[in-house]
Backbone as XML, in Angstrom:
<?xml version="1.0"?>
<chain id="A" units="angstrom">
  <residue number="1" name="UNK">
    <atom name="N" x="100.012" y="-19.128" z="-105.150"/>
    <atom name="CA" x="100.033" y="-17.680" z="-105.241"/>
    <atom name="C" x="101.452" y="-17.254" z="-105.625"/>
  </residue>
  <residue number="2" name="UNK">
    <atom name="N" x="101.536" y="-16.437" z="-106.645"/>
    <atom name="CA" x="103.024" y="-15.738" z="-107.030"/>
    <atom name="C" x="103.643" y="-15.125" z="-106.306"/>
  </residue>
  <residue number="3" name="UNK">
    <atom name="N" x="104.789" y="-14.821" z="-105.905"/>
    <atom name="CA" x="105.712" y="-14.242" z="-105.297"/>
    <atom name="C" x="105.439" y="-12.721" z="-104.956"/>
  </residue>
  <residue number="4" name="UNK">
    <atom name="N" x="105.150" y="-11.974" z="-106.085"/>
    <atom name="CA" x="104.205" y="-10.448" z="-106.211"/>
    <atom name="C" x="103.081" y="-10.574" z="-105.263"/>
  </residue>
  <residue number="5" name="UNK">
    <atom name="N" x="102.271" y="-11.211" z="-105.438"/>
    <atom name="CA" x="101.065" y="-11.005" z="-104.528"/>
    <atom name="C" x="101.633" y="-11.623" z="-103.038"/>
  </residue>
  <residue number="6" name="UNK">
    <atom name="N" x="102.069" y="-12.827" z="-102.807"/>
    <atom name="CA" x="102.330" y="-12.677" z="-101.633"/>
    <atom name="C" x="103.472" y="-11.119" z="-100.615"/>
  </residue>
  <residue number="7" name="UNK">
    <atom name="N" x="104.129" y="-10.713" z="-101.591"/>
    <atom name="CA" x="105.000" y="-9.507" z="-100.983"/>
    <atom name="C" x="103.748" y="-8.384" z="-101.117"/>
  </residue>
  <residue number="8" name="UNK">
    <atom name="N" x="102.876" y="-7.867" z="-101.991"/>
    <atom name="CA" x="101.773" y="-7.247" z="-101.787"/>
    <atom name="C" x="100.740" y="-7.140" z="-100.362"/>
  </residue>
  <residue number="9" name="UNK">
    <atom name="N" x="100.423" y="-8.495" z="-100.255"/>
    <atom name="CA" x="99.500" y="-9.120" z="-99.284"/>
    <atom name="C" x="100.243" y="-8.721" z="-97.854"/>
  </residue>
  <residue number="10" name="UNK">
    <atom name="N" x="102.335" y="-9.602" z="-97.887"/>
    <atom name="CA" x="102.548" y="-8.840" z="-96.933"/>
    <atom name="C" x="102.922" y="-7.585" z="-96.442"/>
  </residue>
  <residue number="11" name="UNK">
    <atom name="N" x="103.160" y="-6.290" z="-97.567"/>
    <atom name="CA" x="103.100" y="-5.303" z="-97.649"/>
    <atom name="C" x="101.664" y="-4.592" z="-96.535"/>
  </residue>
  <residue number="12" name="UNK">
    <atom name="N" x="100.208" y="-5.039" z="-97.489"/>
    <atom name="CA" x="99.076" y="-4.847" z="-97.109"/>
    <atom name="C" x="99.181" y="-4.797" z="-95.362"/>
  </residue>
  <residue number="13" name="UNK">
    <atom name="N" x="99.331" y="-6.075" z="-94.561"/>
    <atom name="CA" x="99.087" y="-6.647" z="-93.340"/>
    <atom name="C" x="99.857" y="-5.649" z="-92.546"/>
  </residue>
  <residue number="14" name="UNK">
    <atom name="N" x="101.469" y="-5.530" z="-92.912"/>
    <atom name="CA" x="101.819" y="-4.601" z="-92.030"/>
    <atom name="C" x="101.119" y="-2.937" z="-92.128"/>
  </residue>
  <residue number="15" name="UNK">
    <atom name="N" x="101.256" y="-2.394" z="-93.384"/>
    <atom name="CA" x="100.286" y="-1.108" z="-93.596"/>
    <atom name="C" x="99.144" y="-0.972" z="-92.713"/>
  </residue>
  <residue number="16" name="UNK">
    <atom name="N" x="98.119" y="-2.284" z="-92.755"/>
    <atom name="CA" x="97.095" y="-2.432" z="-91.658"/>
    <atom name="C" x="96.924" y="-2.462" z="-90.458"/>
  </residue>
  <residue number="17" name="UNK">
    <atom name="N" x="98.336" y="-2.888" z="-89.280"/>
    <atom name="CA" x="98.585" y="-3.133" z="-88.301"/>
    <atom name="C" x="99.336" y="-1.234" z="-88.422"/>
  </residue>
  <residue number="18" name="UNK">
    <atom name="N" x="100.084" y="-1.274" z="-88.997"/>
    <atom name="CA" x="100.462" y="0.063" z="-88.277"/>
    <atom name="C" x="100.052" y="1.248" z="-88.394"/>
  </residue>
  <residue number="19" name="UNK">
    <atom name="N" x="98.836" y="1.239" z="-89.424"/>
    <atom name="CA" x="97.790" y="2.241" z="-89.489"/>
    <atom name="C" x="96.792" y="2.233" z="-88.460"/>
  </residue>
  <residue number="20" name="UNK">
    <atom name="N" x="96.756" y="0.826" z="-88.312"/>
    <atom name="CA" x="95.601" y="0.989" z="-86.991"/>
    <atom name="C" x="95.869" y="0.979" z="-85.620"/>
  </residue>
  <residue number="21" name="UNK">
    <atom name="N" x="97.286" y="0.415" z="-84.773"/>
    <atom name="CA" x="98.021" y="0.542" z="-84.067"/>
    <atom name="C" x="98.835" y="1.962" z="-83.624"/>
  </residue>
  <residue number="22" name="UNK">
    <atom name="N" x="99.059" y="2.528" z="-84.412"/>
    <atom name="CA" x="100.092" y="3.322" z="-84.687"/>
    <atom name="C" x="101.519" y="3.340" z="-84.541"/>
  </residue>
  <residue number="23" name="UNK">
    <atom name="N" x="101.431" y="1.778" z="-85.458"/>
    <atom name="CA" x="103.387" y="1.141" z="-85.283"/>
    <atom name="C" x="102.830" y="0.192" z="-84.811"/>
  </residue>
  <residue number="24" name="UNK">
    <atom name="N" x="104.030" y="-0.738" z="-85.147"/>
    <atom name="CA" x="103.938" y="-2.319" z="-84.711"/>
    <atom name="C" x="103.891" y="-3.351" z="-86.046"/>
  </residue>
  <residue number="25" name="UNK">
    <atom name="N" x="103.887" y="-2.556" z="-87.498"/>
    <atom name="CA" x="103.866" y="-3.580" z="-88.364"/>
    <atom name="C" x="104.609" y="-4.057" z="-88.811"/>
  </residue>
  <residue number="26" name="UNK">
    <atom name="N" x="106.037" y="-4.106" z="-87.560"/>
    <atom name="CA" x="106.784" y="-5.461" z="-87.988"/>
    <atom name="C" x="106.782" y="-6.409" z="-87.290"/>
  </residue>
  <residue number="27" name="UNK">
    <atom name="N" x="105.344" y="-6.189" z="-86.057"/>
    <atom name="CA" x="105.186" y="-7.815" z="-85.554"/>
    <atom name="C" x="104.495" y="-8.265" z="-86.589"/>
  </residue>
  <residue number="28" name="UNK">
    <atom name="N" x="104.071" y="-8.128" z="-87.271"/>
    <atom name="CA" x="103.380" y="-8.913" z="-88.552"/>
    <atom name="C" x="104.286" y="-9.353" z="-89.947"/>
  </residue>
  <residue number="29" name="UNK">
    <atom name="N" x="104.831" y="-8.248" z="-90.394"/>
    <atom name="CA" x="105.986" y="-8.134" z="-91.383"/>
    <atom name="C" x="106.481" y="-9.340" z="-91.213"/>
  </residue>
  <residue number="30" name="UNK">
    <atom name="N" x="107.819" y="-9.320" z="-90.056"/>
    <atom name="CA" x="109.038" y="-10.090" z="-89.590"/>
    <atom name="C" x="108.373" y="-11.785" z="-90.112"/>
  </residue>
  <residue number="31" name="UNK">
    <atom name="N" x="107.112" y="-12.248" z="-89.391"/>
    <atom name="CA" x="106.824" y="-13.955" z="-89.623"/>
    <atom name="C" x="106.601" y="-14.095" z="-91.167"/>
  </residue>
  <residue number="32" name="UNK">
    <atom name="N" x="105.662" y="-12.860" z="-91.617"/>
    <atom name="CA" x="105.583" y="-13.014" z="-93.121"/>
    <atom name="C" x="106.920" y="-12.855" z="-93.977"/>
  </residue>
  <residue number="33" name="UNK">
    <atom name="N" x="107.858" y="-12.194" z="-93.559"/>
    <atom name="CA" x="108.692" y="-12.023" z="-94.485"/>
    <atom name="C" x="109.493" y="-13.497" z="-94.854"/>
  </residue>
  <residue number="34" name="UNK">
    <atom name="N" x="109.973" y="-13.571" z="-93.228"/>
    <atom name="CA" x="110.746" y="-15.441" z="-93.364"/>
    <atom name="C" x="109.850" y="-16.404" z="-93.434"/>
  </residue>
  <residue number="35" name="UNK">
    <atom name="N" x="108.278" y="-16.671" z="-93.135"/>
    <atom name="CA" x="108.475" y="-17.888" z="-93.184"/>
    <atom name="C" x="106.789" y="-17.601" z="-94.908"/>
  </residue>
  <residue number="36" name="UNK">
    <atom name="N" x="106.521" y="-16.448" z="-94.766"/>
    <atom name="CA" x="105.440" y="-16.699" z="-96.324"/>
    <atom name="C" x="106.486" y="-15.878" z="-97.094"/>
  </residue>
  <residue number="37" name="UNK">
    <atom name="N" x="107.450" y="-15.014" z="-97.116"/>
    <atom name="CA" x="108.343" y="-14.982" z="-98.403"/>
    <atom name="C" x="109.381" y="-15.511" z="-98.862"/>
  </residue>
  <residue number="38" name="UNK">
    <atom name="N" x="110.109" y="-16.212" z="-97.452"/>
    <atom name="CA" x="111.152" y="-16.896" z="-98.005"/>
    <atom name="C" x="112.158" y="-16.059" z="-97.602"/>
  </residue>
  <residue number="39" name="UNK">
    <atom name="N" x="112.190" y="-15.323" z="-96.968"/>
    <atom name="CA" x="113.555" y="-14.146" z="-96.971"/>
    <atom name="C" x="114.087" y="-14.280" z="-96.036"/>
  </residue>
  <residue number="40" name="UNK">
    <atom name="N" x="115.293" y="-14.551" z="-96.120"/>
    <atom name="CA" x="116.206" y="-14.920" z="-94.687"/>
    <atom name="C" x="116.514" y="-13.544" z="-93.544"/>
  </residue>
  <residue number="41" name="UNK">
    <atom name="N" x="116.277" y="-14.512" z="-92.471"/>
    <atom name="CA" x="115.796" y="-13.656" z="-91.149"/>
    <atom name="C" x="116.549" y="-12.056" z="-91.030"/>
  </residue>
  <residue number="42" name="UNK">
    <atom name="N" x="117.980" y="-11.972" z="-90.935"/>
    <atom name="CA" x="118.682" y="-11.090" z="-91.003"/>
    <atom name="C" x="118.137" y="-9.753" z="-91.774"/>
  </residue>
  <residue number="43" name="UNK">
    <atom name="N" x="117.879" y="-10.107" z="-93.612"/>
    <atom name="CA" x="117.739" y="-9.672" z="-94.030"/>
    <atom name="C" x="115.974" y="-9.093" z="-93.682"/>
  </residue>
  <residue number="44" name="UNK">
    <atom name="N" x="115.444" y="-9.852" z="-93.348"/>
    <atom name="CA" x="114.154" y="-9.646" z="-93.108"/>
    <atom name="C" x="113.784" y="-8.371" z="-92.090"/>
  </residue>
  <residue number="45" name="UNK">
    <atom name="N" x="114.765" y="-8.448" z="-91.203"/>
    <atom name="CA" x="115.033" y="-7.703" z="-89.681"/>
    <atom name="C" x="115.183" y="-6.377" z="-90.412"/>
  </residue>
  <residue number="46" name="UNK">
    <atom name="N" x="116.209" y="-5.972" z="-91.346"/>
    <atom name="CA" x="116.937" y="-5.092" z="-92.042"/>
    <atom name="C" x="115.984" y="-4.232" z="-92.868"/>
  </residue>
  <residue number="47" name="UNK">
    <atom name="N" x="114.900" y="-5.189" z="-93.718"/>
    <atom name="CA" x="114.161" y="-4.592" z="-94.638"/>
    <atom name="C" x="112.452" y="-4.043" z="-93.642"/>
  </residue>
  <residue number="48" name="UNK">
    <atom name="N" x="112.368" y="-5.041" z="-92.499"/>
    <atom name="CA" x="111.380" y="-3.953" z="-92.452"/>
    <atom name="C" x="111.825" y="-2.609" z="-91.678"/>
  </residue>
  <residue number="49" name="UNK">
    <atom name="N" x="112.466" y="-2.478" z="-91.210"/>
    <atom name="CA" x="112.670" y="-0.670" z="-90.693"/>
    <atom name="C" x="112.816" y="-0.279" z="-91.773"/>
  </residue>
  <residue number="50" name="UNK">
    <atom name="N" x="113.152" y="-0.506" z="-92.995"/>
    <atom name="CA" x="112.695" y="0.381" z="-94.691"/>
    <atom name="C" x="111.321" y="0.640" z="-95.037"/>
  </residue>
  <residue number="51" name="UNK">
    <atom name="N" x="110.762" y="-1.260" z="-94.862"/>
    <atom name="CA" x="109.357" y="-0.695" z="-95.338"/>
    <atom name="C" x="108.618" y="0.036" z="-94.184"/>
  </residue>
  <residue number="52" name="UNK">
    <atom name="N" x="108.733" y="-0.109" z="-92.476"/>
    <atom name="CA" x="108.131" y="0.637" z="-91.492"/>
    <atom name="C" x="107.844" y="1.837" z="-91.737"/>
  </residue>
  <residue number="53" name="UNK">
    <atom name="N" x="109.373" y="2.216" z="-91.921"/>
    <atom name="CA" x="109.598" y="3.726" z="-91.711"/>
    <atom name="C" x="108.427" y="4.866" z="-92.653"/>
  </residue>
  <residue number="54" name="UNK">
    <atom name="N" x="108.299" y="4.497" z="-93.881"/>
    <atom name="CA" x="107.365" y="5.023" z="-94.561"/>
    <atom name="C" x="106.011" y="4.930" z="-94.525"/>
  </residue>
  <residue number="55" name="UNK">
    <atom name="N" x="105.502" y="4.092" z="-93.679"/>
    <atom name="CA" x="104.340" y="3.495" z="-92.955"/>
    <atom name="C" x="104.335" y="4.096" z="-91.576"/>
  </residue>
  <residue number="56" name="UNK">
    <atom name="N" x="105.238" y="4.165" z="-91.077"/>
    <atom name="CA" x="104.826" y="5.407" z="-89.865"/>
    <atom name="C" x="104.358" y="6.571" z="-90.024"/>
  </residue>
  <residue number="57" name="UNK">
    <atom name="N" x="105.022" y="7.103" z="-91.221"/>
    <atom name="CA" x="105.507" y="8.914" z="-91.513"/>
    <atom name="C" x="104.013" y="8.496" z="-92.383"/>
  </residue>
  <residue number="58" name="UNK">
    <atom name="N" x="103.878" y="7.950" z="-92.804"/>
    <atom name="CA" x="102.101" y="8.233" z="-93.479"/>
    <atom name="C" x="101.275" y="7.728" z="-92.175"/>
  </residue>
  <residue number="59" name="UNK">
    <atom name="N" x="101.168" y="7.583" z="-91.615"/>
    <atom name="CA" x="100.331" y="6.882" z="-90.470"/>
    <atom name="C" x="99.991" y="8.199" z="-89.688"/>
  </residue>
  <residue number="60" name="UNK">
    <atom name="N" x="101.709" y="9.130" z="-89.314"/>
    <atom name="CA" x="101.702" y="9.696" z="-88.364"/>
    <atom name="C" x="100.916" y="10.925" z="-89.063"/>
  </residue>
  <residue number="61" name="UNK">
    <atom name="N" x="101.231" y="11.162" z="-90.585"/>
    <atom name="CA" x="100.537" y="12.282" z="-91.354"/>
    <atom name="C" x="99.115" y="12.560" z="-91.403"/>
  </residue>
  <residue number="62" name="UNK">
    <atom name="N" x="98.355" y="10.841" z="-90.883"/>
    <atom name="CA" x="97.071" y="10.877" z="-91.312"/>
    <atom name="C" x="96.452" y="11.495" z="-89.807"/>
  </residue>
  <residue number="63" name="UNK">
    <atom name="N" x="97.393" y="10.676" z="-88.953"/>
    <atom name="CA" x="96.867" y="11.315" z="-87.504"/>
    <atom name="C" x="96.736" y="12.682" z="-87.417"/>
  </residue>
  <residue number="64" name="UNK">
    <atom name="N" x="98.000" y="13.336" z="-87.716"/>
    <atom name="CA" x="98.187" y="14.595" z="-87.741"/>
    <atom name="C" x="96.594" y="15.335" z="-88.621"/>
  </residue>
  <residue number="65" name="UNK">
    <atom name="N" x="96.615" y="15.240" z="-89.686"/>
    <atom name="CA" x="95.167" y="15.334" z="-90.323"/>
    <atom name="C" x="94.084" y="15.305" z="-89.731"/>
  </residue>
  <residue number="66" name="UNK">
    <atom name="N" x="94.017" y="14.215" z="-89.005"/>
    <atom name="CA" x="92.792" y="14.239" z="-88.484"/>
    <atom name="C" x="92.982" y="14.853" z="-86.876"/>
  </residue>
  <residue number="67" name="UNK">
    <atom name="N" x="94.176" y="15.278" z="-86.576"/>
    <atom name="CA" x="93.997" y="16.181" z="-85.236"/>
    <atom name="C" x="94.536" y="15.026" z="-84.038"/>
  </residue>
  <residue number="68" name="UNK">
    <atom name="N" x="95.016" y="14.233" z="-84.583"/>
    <atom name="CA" x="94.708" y="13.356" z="-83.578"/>
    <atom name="C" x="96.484" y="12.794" z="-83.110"/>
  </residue>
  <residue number="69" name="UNK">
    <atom name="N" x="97.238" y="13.988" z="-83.188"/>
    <atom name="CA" x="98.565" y="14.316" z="-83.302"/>
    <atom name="C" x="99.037" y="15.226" z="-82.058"/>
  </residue>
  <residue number="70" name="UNK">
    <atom name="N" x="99.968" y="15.436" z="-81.391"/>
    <atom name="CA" x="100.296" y="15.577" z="-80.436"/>
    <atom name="C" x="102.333" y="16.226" z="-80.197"/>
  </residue>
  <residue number="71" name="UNK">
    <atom name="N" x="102.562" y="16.628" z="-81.165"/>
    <atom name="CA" x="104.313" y="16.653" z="-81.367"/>
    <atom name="C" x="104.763" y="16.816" z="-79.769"/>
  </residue>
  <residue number="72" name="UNK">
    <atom name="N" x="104.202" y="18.408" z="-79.753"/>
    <atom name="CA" x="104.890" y="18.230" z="-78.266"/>
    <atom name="C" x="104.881" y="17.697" z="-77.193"/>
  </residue>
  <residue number="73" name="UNK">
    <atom name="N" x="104.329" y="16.285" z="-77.383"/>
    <atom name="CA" x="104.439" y="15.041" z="-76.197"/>
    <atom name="C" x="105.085" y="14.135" z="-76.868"/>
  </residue>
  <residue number="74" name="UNK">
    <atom name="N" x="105.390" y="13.781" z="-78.261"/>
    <atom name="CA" x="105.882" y="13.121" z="-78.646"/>
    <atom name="C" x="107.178" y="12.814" z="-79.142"/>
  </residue>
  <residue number="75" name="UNK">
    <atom name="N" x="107.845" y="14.806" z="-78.850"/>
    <atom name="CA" x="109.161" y="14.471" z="-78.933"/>
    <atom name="C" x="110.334" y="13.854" z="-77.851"/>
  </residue>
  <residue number="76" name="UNK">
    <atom name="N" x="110.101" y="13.723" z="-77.160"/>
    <atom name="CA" x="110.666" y="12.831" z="-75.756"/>
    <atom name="C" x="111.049" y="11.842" z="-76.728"/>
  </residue>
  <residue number="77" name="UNK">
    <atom name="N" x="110.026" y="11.323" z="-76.381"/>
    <atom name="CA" x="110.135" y="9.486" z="-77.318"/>
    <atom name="C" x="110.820" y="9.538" z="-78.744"/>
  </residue>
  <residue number="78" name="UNK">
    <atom name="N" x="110.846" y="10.578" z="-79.062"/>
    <atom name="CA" x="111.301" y="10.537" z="-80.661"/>
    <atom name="C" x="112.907" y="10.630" z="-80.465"/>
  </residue>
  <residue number="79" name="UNK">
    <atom name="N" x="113.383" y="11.520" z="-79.740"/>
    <atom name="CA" x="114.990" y="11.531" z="-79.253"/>
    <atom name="C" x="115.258" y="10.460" z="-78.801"/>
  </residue>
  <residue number="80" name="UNK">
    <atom name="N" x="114.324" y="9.784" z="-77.545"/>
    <atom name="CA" x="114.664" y="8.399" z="-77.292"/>
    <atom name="C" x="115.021" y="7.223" z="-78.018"/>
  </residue>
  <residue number="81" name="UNK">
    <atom name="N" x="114.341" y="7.396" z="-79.020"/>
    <atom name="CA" x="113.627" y="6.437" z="-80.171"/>
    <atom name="C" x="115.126" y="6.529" z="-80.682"/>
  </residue>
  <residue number="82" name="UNK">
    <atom name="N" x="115.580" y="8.007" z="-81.963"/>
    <atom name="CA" x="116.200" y="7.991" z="-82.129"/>
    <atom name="C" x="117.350" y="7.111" z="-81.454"/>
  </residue>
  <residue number="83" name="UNK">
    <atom name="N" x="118.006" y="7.647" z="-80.383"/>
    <atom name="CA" x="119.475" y="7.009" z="-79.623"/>
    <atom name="C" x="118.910" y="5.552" z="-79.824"/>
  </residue>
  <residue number="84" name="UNK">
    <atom name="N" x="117.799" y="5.033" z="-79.867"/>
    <atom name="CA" x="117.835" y="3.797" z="-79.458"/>
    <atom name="C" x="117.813" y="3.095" z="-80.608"/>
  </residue>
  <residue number="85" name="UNK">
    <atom name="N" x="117.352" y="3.827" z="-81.646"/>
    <atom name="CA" x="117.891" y="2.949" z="-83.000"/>
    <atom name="C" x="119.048" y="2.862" z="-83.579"/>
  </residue>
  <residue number="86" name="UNK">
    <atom name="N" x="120.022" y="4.146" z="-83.479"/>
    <atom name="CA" x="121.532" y="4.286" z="-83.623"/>
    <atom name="C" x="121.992" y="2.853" z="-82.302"/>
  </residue>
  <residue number="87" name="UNK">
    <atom name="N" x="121.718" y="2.984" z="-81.220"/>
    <atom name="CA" x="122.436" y="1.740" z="-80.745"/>
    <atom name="C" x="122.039" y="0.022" z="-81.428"/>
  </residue>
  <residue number="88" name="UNK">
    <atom name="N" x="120.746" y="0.296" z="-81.680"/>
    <atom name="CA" x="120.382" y="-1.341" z="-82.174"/>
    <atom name="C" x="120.680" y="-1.641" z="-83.346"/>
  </residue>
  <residue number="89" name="UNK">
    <atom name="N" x="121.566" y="-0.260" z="-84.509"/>
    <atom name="CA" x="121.212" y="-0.406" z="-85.391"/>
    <atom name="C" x="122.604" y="-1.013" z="-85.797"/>
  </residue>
  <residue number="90" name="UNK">
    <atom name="N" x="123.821" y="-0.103" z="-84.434"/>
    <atom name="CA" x="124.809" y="-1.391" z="-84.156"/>
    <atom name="C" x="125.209" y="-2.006" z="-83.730"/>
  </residue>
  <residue number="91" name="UNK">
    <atom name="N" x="124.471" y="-2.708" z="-82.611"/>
    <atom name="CA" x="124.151" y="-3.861" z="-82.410"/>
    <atom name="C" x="123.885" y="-5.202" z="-82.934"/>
  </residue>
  <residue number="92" name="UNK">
    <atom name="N" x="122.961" y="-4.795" z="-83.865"/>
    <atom name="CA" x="122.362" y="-5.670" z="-84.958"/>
    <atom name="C" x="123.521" y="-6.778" z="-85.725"/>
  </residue>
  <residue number="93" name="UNK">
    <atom name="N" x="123.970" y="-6.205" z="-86.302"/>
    <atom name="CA" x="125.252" y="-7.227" z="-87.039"/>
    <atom name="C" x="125.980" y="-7.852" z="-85.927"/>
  </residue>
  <residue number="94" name="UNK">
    <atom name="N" x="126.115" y="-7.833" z="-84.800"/>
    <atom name="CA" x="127.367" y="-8.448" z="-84.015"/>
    <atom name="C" x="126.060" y="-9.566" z="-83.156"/>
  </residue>
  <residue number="95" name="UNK">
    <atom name="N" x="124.604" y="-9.560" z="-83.194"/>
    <atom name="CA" x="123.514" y="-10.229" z="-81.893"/>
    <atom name="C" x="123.405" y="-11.397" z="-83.746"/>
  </residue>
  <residue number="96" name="UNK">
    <atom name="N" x="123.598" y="-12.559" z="-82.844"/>
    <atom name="CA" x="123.191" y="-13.550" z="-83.808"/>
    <atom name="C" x="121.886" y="-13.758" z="-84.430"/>
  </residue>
  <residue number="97" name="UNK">
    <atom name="N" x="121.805" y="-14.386" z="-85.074"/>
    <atom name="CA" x="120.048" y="-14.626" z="-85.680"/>
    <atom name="C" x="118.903" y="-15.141" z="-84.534"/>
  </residue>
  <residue number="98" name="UNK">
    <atom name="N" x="119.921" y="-16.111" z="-84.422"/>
    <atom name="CA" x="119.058" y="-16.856" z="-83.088"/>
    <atom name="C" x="118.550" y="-15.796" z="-81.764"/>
  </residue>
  <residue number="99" name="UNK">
    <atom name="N" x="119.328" y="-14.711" z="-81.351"/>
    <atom name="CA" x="118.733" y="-14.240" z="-80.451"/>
    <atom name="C" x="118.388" y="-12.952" z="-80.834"/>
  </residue>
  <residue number="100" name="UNK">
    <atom name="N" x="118.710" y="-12.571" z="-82.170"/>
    <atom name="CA" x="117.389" y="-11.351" z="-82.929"/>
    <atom name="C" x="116.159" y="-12.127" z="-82.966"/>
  </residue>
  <residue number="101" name="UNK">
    <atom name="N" x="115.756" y="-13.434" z="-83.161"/>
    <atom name="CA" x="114.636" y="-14.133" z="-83.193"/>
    <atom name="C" x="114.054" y="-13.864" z="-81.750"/>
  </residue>
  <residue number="102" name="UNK">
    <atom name="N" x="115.244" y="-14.620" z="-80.333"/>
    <atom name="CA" x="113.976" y="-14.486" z="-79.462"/>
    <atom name="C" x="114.071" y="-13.197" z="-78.957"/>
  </residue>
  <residue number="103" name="UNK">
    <atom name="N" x="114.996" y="-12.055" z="-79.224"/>
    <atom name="CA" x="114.422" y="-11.120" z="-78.853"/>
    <atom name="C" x="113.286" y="-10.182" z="-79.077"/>
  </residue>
  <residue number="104" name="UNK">
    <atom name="N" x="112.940" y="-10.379" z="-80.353"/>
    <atom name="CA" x="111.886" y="-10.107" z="-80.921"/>
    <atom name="C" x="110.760" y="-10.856" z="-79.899"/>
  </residue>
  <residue number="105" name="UNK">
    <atom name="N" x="110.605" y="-11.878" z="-80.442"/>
    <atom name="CA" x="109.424" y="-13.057" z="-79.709"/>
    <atom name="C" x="109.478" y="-12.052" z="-77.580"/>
  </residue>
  <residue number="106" name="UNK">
    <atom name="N" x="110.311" y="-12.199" z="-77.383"/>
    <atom name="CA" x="109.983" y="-11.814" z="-76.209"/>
    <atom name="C" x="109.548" y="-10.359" z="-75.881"/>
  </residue>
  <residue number="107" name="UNK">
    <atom name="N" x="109.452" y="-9.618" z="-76.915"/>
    <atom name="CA" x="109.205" y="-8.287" z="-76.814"/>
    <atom name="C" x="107.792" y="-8.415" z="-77.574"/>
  </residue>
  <residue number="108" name="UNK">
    <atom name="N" x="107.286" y="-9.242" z="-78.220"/>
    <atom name="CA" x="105.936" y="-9.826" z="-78.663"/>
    <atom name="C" x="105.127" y="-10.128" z="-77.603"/>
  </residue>
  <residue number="109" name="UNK">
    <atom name="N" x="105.687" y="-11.063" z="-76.701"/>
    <atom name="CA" x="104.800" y="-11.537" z="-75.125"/>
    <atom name="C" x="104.517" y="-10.494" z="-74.264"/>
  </residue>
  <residue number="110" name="UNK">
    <atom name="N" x="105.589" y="-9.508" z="-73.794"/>
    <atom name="CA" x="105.755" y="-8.802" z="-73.410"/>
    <atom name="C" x="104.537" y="-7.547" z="-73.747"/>
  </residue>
  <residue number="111" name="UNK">
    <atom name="N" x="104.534" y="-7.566" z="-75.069"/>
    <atom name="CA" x="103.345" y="-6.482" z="-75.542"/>
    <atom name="C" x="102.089" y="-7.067" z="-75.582"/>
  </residue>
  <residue number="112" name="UNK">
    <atom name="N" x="101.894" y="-8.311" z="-75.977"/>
    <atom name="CA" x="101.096" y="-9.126" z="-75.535"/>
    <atom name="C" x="100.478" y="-9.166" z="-74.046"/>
  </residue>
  <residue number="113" name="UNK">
    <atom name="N" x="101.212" y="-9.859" z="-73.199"/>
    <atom name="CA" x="100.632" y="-9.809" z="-71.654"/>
    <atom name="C" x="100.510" y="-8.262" z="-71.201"/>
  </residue>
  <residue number="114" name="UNK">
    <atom name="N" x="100.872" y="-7.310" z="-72.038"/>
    <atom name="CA" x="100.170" y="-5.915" z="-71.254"/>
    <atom name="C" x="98.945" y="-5.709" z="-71.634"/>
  </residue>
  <residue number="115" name="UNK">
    <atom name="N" x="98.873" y="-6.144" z="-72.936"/>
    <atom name="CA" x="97.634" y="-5.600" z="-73.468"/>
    <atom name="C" x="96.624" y="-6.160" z="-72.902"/>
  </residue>
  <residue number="116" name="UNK">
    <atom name="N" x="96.709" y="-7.918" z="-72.638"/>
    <atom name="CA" x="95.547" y="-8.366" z="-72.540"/>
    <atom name="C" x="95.769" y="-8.890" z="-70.718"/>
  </residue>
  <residue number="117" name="UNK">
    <atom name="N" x="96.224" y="-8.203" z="-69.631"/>
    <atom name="CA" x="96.420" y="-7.931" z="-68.473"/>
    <atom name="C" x="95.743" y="-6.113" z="-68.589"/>
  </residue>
</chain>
């Protein structure tokens, strides 16, 4: 398979997870990016909050559409959200690869054992 379709395909998977989730398609993204595109981890970390971000804001548009939207409960979390991406965002360059990896992975289990607890 060409390089195009696999970045398509993983384009597709996250779109799918965070359309139907509402967020979360860079637990899917992140494995596809390094280990089915080839793209080194760092950079991988970096590019999906690019491709996310536009996958939320249509996600959140469609909710909104269909009513199924909520702002004024959701701005709490959005200020939160905010501060908390300005801190990770410098953070990020100084936390090595190795423990952007398991921090990720452990915030995977973590969402994992709630869901299925």
């Amino acid at each position: 398979m060409n390089d195009m379709w696999k970045r398509r395909l993983t384009g597709l998977a996250g779109g799918a997870v965070n359309g139907c989730f509402g967020g979360g398609g860079g637990m899917v993204l992140i494995p596809l990016l390094t280990r089915w595109c080839g793209v080194e981890e760092r950079l991988a970390f970096a590019n999906c909050v690019a491709i996310v971000l536009p996958l939320c804001v249509l996600s959140a548009l469609i909710y909104a559409f269909r009513g199924a939207l909520d702002l004024s409960a959701a701005w709490p979390y959005l200020l939160g959200g905010l501060a908390g991406g300005l801190i990770g965002g410098k953070l990020f360059g100084k936390v090595s690869v190795v423990w952007l990896r398991r921090i990720f992975a452990a915030f995977l289990l973590y969402g994992a054992a709630r869901y299925l607890l």
